[in-house]
N, C-alpha and C positions, 0 to 999 in steps of 0.2 A: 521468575523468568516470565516475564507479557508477551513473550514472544509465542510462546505455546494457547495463549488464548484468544492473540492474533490469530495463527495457526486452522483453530478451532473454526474460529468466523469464518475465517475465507475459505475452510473445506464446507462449512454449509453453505456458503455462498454459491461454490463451487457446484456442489450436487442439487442445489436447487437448477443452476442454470442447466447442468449436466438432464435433466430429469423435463424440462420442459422443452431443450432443443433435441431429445433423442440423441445423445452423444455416448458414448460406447467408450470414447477414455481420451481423456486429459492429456496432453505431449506436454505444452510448456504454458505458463503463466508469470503475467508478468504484473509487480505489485509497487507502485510508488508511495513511500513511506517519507514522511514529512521528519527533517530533520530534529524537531522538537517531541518525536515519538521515542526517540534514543531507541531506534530497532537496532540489533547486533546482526547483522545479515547472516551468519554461520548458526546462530542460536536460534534463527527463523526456517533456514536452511533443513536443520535439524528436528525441529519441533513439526514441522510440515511433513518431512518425508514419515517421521511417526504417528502422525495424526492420519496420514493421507493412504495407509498402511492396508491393503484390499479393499479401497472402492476405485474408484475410473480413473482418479489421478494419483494413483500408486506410480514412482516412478519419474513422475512429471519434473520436469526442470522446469528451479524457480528461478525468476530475475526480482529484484530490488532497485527502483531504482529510489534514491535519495532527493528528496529535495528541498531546496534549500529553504530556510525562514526569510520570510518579507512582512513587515509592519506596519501599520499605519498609526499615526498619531490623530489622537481624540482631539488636541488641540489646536495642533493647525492644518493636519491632513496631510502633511509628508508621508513621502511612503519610502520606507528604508529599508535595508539589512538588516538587522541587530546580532549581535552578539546571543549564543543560548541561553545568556545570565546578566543579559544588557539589554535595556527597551529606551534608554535615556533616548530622546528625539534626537539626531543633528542639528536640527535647524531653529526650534523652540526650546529644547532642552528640558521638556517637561516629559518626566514621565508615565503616561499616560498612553500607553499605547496596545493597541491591539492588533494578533498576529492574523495575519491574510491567509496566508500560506506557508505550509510547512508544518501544521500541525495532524493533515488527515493522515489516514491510508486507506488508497483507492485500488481496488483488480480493475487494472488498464486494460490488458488485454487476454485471450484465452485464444491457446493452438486445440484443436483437438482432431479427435474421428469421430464423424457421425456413423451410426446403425448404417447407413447407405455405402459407407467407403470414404466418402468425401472429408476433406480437409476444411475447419472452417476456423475464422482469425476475428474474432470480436476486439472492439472497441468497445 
């Protein structure tokens, strides 16, 4: 299960950012997971609220959002869709292509409480 060592990453992530803005605990985070990661959003779901399990973002509601793959070809620079097991070009039909997007996962954004009270919403 990658799911759990996703999990992993983005609670140190997490407690790094938590540890330099003074934040006191985590409400919600939200994580965009590139279609070619094949995250299972329930098994991320789950691997986080146990990893996340007494430090600041115990508790925290996660979002996933998905996104999709896009390609571009080495050979004539189309920039496509592809299929998760298809890179064939459309348009040259060579395939040679490399994926643009859809392969990260990025922490978009973070709800939390600061030490002070305050609510704060990163990008």
């Amino acid at each position: 299960m990658h799911e759990m060592s996703i999990a992993i990453e983005l609670m140190r992530q997490l407690e790094s950012l938590a540890a330099e803005n003074e934040v006191d605990r985590i409400e919600e985070i939200t994580v965009a997971g590139g279609v070619m990661r094949q995250v299972v959003p329930e098994a991320l779901e789950i691997a986080f609220a146990a990893i996340s399990e007494g430090t600041c973002a115990e508790g925290a509601t996660l979002h996933l959002e998905i996104t999709p793959i896009a390609a571009e070809c080495r050979a004539c620079g189309c920039r496509f869709k592809p299929d998760i097991d298809a890179f064939l070009c459309p348009q040259c039909h060579a395939a040679d292509a490399h994926i643009v997007e859809g392969d990260d996962i990025i922490l978009k954004s973070i709800t939390c409480e600061q030490k002070d009270g305050a609510l704060s919403h990163e990008d």
